[in-house]
N, C-alpha and C positions, 0 to 999 in steps of 0.2 A: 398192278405192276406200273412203273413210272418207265417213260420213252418221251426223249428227243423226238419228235419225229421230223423225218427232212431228207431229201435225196442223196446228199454228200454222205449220209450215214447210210442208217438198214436198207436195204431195199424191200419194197411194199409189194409182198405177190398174193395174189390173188389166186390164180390158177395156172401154173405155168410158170416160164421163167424167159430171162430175155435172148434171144437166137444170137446163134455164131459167137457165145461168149466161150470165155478158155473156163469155164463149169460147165456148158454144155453137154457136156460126157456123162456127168452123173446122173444116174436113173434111180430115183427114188419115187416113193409115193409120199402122200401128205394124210396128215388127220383132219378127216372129212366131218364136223361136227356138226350137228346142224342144230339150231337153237327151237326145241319143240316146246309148243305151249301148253302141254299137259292135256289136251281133248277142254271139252264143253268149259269144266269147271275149274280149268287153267284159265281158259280166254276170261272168263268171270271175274276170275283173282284179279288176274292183269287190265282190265277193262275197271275195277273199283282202284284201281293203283294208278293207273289216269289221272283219275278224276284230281288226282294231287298237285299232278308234273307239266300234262297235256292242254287239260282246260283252263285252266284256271285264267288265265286271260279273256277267253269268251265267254266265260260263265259269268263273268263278278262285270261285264261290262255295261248291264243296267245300271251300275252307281255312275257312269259318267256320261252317257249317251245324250239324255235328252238336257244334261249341265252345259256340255261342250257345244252347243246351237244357240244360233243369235234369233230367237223367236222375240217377235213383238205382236205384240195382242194377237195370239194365235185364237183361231176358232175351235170349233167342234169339229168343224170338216176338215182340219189344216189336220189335227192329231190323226181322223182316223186315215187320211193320205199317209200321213208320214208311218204309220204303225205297217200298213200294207206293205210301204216301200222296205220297214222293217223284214217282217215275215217274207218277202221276198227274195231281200239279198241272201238270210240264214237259208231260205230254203235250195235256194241254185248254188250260189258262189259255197256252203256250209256242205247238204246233201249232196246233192249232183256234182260238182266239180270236185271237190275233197274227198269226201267219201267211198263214191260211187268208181272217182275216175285216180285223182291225183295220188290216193293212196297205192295204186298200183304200178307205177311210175319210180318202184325203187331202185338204190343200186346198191344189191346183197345186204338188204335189210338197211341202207340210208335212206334217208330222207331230205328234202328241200331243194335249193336251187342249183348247188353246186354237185347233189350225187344225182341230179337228172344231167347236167355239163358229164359229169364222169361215163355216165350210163351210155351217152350220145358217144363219148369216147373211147369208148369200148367195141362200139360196136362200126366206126366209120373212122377211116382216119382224118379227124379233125384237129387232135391235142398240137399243142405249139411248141412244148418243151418236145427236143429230141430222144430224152430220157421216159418222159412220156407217152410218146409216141410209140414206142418200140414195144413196150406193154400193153398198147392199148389194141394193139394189131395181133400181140400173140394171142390174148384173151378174148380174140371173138367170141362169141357164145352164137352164131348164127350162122348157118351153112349157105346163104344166102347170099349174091352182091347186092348191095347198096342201089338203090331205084336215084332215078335221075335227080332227086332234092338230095341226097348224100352224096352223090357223086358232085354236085356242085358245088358241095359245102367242104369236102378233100380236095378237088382243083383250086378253088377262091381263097386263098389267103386271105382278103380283106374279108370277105364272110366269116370266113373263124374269128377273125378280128373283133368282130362284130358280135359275132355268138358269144366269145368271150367276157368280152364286156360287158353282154347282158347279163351275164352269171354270176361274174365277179359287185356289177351291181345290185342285183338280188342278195347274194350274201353281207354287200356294205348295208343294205337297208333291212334286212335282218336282225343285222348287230344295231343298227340303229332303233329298231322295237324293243329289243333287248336291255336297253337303257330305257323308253322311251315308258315301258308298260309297267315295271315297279311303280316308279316314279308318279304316275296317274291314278292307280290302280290304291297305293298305299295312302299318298294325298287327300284322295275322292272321299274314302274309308274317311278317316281322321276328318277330315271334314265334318264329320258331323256330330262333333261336337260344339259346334258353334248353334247349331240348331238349340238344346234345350239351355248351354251355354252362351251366349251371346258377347260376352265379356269376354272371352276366350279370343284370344289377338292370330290374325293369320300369322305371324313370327311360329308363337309358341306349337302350332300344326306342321307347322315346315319344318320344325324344329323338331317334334314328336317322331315325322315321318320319316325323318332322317335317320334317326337314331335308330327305328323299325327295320331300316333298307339296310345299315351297316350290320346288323343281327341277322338279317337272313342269311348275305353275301360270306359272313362268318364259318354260316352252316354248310354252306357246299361242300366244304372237303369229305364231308361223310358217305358222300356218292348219293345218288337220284333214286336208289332203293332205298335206304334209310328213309331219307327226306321224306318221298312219297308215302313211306308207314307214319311217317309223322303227321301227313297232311291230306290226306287222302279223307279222314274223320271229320276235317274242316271241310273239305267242300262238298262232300257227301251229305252234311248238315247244311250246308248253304246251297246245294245244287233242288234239294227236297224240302226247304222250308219257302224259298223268293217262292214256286210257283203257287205254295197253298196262301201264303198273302196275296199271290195275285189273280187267285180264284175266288178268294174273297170279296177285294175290290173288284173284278166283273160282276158278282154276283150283288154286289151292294151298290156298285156306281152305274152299270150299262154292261148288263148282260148280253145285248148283242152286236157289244163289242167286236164277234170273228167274225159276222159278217164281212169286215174290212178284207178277208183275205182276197177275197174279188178283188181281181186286175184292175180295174175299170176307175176304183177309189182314185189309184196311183195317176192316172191321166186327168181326170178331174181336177185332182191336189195341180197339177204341172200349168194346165190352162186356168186356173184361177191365179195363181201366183207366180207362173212365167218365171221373170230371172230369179225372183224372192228364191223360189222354189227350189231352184236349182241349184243355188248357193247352198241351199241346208240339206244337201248331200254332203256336202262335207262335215257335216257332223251324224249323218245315217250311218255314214261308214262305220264309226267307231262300232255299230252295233256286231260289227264281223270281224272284230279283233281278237288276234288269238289264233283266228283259223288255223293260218301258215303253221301254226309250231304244231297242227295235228300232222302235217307233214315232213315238219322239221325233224321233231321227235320221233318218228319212228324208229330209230335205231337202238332209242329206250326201250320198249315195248315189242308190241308187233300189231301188223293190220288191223286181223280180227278183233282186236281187245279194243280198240280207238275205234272202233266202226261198230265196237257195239254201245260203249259208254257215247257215242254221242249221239245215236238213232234213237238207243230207249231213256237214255237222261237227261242228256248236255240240250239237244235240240227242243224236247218237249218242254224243260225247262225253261229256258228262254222265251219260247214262244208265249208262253201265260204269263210270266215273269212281265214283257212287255205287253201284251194283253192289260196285267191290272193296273199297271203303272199306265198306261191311255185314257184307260176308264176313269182313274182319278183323277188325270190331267184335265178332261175333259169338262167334269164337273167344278174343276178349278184351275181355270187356265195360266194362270200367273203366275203358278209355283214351279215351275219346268226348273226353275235355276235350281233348284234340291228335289228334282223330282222323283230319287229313289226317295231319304228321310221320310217326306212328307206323304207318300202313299202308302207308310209301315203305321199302321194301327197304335195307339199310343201305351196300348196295356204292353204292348211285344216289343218298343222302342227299343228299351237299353238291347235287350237279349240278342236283338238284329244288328245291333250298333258292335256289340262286341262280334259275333259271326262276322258280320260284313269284315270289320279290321284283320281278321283272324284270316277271311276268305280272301281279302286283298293282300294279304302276304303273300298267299298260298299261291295266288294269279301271277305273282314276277314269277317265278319256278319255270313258266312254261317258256317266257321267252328264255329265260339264265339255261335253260338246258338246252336250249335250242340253238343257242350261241358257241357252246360249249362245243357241240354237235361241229355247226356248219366249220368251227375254224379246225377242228380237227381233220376235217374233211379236205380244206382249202392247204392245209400245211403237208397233209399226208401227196397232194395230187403237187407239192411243190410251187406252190402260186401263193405263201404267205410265209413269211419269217417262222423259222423253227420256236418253237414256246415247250412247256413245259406239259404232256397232257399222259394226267393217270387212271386208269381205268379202274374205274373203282370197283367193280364187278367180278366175282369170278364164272361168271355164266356168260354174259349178253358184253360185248363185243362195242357195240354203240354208246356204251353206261360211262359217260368220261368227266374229268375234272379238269379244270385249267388253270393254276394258281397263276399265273399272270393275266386271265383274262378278265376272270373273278375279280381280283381288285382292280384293275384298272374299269370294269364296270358299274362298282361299288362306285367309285371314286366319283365317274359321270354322272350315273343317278343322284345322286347326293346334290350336285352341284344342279343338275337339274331341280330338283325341287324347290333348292336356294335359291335359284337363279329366275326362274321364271314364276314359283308360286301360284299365281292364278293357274287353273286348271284348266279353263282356255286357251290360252298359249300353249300349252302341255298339249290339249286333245288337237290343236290346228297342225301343231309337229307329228302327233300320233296318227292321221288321218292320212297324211302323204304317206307316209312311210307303210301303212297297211298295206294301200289300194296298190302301190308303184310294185311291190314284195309281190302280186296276187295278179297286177300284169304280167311279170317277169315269167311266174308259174303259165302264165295261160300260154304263152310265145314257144316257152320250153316244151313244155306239155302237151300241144302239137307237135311239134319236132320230133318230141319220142312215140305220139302218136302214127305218124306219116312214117320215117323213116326205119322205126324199129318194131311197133307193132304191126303195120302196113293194114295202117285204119284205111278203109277207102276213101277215096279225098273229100267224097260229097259230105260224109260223116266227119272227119277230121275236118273238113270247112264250115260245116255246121257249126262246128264246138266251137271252135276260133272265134269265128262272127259274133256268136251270143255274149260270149264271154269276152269276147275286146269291146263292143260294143258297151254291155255294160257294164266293166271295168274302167271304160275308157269316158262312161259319162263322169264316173266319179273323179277320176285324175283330172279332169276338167274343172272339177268344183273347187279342189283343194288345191290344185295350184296359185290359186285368188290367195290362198291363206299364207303364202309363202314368206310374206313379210311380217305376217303375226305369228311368229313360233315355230312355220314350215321350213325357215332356210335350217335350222337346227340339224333335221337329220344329211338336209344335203353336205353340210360342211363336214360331220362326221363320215360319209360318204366319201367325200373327196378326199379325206386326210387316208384314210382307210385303201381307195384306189389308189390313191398315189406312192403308199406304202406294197400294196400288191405290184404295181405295174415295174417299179421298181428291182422289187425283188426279181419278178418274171426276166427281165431284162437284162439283171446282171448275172442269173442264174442260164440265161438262155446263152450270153457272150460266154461263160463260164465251159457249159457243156460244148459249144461247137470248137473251143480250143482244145478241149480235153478229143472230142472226137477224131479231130485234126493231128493232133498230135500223141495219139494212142500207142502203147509200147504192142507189139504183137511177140507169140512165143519165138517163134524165129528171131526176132530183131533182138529180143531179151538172150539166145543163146549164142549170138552173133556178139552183144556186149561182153560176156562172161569169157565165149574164146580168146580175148585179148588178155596178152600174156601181161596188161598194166596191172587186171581186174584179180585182188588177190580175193580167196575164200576164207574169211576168219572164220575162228572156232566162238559157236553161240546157237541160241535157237531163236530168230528171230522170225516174228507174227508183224507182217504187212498190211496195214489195215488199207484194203482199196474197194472202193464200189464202180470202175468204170465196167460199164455191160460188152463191150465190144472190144477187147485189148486190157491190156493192164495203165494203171493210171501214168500218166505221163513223169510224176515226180518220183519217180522209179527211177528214170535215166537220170534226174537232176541227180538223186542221191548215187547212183550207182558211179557215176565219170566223177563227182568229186568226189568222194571218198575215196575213190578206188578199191571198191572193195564190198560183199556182199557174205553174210552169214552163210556158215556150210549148209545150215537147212534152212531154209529159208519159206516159209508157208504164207502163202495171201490170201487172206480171212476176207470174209464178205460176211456182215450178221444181216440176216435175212427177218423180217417180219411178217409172220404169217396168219391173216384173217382169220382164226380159230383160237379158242382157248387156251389151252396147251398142246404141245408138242412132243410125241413119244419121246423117252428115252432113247430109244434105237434110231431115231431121225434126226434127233437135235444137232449132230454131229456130223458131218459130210466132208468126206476129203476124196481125192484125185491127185496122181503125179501129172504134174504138168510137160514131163517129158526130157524134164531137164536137170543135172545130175542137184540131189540136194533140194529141189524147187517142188513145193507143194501147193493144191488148189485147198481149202477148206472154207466151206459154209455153216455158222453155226444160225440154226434156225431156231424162232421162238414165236411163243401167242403172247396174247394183250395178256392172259393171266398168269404166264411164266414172269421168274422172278431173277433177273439178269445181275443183281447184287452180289453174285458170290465171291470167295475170294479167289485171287490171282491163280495161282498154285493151285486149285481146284481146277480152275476152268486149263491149265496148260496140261494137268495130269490129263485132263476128261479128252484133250485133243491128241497128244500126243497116243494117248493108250489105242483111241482109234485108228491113227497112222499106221500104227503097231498090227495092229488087227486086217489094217486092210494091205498093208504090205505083205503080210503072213499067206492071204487070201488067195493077193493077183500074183502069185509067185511063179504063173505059167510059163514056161521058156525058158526059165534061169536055174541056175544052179542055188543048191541049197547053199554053197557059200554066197554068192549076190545076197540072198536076201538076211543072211544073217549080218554079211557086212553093213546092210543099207540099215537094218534093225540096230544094227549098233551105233553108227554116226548118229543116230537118233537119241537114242541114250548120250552120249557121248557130248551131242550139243546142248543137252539141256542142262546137261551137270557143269558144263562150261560158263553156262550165264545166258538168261533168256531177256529179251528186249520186245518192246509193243512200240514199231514204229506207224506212227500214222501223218497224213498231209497236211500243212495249216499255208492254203493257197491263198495270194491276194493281188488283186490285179493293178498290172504299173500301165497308167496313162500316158504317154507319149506327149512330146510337142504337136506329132501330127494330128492327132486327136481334135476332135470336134468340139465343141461349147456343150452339144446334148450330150455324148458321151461321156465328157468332164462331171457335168452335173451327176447324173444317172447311176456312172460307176461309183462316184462318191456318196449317193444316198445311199447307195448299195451295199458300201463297203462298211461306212455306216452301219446300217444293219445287220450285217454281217457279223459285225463286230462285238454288237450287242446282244445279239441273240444265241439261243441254247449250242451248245453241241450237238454233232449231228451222231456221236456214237454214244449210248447209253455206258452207263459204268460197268466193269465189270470187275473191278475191285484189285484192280493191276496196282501194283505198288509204286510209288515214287518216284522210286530209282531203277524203275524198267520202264520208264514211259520214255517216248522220245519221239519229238515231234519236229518234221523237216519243212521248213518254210521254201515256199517255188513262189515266184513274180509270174503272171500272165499276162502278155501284151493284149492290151485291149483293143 
């Protein structure tokens, strides 16, 4: 199914609906679906389907790890330092914080940075939008009050401010892996061909690469199921072949190679080579790239299936994978600039050379779906321009596509690989952008720790400490790199914030005028008494989503025209976290009290199909008007309800109209220089982005759209 998503449209329920609205009244239930993973041999399925979407970023990241480091005349002791330091980050920041902990930090089956923001939202009032807000208070899921770190964080405006920003920065650096991991990933691959080729010019690899990245970004429309049947065989092949090469090279170069696992290597490495040392963390990192999207990605998947491909494959793999590739380094220390090529056996070269390019496709997937993911998430919670996002799934909820975000992604990696070419540059930009994503997670992840799961603090202080600490060694290293390749994702960063904060701002002026200026049922039957306000014959559909009143451009249209449809129904399309939506619930109506005035809700899931025609969709409302006037006919006479049954008929045969709001705000003289700006990015935006109501196959010549000015 294809959806707008955006506040000024559907509204996004969860569980519940928002108080003191004029739908209030309506008592329905919802279709409670819940996405099961089939027992043992589901989690299996799903855990080899991973291996396609999920990893492929951490898996394929021995082809660039020990390239992306500025080693000079390394020793024997330098590798098995640096190997330790390896096996250590995959084992804490990989196991323990991802696995163990970050995967359980969802919200209703999301993942990343922004559905731990939603999660915190949900449960404390922190959200900034008012529209927001009002949701996030119904939807408690906790019988609980909030402990004195919540409570300070619902008093503190600047702390939400702040918590905000952290979120929305994790999401801009996100999208900035997202670009960042093709790009390196596909590169690295292709690379090596210059090994048995040498003649082979870095143009024509960049050039190769290219061509590679605009082939995959192609492929997205087919949805993350597809794909992953596609590619799941690639790394599956490549997840089970890097470690028996690099069982080989232990066993042929330095078998007691694991000894390094000992802590003790890691401090040695740090007091022999001081700042050297410390510098070439920033190219360690890279060996934990990918991580983030086993948390991003979960709304592809689920838990179990991601907690088991990466305990019994993804981890084990790696760890031998780097293992043989040390061993060889070791006995040849020079070669690190190609240190995957050079440590694959010469009989298995091509056979690896094609795997690896195959498996470097397959590794963009994890960030491109995880980008996919978080702006879905950022547009639905109203903190990003509406875009275009189709759920390519009819099961899983999470499974989404974005044709706008796809190509303007495409377009970036492309230029990235033009642009920068060396793969240095590429891993110096890749390196901030992991570690800064994996801070973001540790800050939040207490948060949801302390306030929502009510860790005790010594244990929620614990995790903090380990984990900012060494997090926090690593954003130390690669910030040095920020002038070779690093400012990259900051600038992506800030075009991306300033695009959010933006929207946030003019969307925040936008609701507090609507708020302000909210028509209420009384004030709506107070217009109608006046003997100006004529009733023409018509059946007109109100498209409004304000949650507390009816929307303000109601009075605009109602005093000039003078005049209001005999039946007059105000639609609200509701979108609802589940597949599909019964027949018998799709539909929801209510008198609003007032003669001719009806409430209706048509409700729908990501896998309903909102395309019908016109006349479809006015039969399928009208019949339930019908139905429920028939119902509530308590108190009246059987003529009332036949007359009321009839103006119903009576207005439809007359000519039916879909009016809806196209609001824009007028800046004043008095008006500020920030305002000025702001509202005009804003409007901007506005301008150029989706609708915020999905088609529903209304005709032409029944659309009719009322323009209101908003003083800013």
């Amino acid at each position: 199914m294809e959806l707008e998503l955006g506040s000024s449209g559907p509204t996004i329920l969860q569980n519940g609906r928002p108080r003191n609205s004029p739908f209030s009244q309506y008592v329905h239930g919802r279709s409670e679906e819940k996405q099961k993973s089939g027992g043992v041999w589901g989690d299996v399925n799903l855990a080899y389907r991973t291996l396609g979407v999920v990893f492929g970023g951490l898996v394929t990241s021995p082809l660039y790890v020990y390239p992306s480091m500025n080693l000079s005349s390394p020793s024997e002791e330098d590798y098995l330092g640096i190997y330790s330091i390896i096996f250590w980050t995959l084992t804490l920041i990989g196991v323990v914080k991802y696995v163990c902990i970050a995967l359980k930090a969802d919200d209703r089956g999301e993942g990343g940075t922004f559905a731990m923001y939603s999660l915190l939202c949900r449960h404390i009032n922190i959200g900034i939008l008012p529209s927001k807000k009002l949701n996030s208070i119904d939807d408690r899921s906790h019988n609980h009050e909030p402990g004195k770190l919540g409570k300070f964080l619902e008093r503190s405006i600047i702390a939400r401010r702040i918590l905000l920003f952290v979120a929305v920065l994790g999401m801009c650096m996100l999208i900035g892996d997202g670009i960042l991991t093709p790009a390196i990933s596909v590169l690295s691959a292709i690379d090596g061909l210059r090994g048995p080729f040498p003649s082979v010019s870095k143009s024509a690899v960049e050039g190769l690469s290219a061509v590679i990245l605009i082939a995959l970004f192609l492929l997205q429309k087919h949805g993350t199921s597809r794909v992953s049947f596609l590619f799941s065989p690639i790394m599956a092949l490549w997840t089970f072949t890097t470690p028996i090469i690099g069982i080989y090279s232990i066993i042929h170069y330095n078998p007691s190679i694991l000894k390094t696992v000992s802590p003790h290597y890691i401090l040695q490495f740090f007091l022999r080579n001081k700042r050297k040392g410390w510098q070439l963390l920033g190219g360690t990192v890279l060996c934990i790239t990918g991580a983030e999207a086993m948390f991003a990605d979960l709304g592809h998947f689920n838990r179990r299936s991601i907690q088991l491909a990466f305990l019994f494959s993804i981890y084990p793999s790696l760890v031998l994978t780097y293992a043989g590739q040390t061993a060889y380094l070791m006995k040849n220390p020079n070669d690190h600039n190609d240190g995957f090529y050079k440590f694959v056996p010469g009989p298995v070269y091509w056979p690896m050379f094609i795997i690896a390019t195959l498996a470097a496709i397959v590794a963009s997937q994890s960030l491109i779906s995880a980008t996919f993911s978080v702006i879905k998430q950022s547009v639905a919670l109203d903190y990003f321009p509406r875009v275009k996002v189709v759920h390519t799934s009819q099961d899983k909820e999470g499974e989404v596509y974005s044709p706008e975000t796809n190509y303007i992604l495409m377009f970036l990696c492309v230029a990235v690989v033009v642009g920068f070419g060396d793969g240095k540059d590429i891993g110096n930009a890749f390196g901030v952008v992991v570690i800064l994503v994996m801070l973001i997670t540790t800050i939040l992840l207490t948060l949801v720790m302390i306030i929502i799961w009510r860790t005790p603090l010594l244990l929620a202080g614990l995790y903090f400490v380990c984990f900012f600490v060494l997090e926090g060694s690593y954003v130390s290293a690669v910030v040095t790199k920020i002038i070779q390749g690093g400012w990259l994702p900051f600038a992506v960063s800030i075009i991306l914030a300033s695009i959010m904060f933006a929207w946030y701002y003019g969307r925040q002026k936008k609701i507090e005028y609507e708020t302000t200026n909210k028509i209420t049922l009384e004030c709506l039957a107070e217009l109608l008494s006046s003997s100006e306000i004529q009733r023409v014959p018509g059946l007109c559909f109100f498209y409004s989503n304000t949650q507390d009143g009816l929307t303000p451009i109601l009075r605009h249209y109602i005093t000039n025209t003078h005049s209001l449809h005999k039946v007059t129904v105000f639609t609200t399309l509701r979108y609802l976290l589940v597949p599909k939506v019964a027949e018998k619930e799709r539909v929801l109506v209510t008198r609003f009290g007032v003669n001719g005035v009806y409430g209706c809700i048509i409700q729908y899931g990501y896998a309903d199909k909102l395309n019908s025609q016109g006349e479809d969709f006015v039969s399928q409302v009208t019949n339930t008007l019908r139905a429920y006037i028939e119902k509530n006919a308590e108190g009246q006479s059987s003529g009332c309800v036949e007359a009321e049954v009839s103006r119903l008929k009576e207005a439809k045969a007359a000519g039916v109209v879909h009016v809806r709001g196209k609001t824009r705000f007028h800046v004043g003289k008095d008006s500020g220089w920030f305002d000025r700006i702001l509202i005009g990015y804003y409007e901007f935006l506005h301008n150029n982005c989706r609708s915020a109501l999905p088609t529903l196959g209304v005709p032409l010549h029944q659309r009719m759209e009322i323009g209101m000015l908003y003083k800013a």
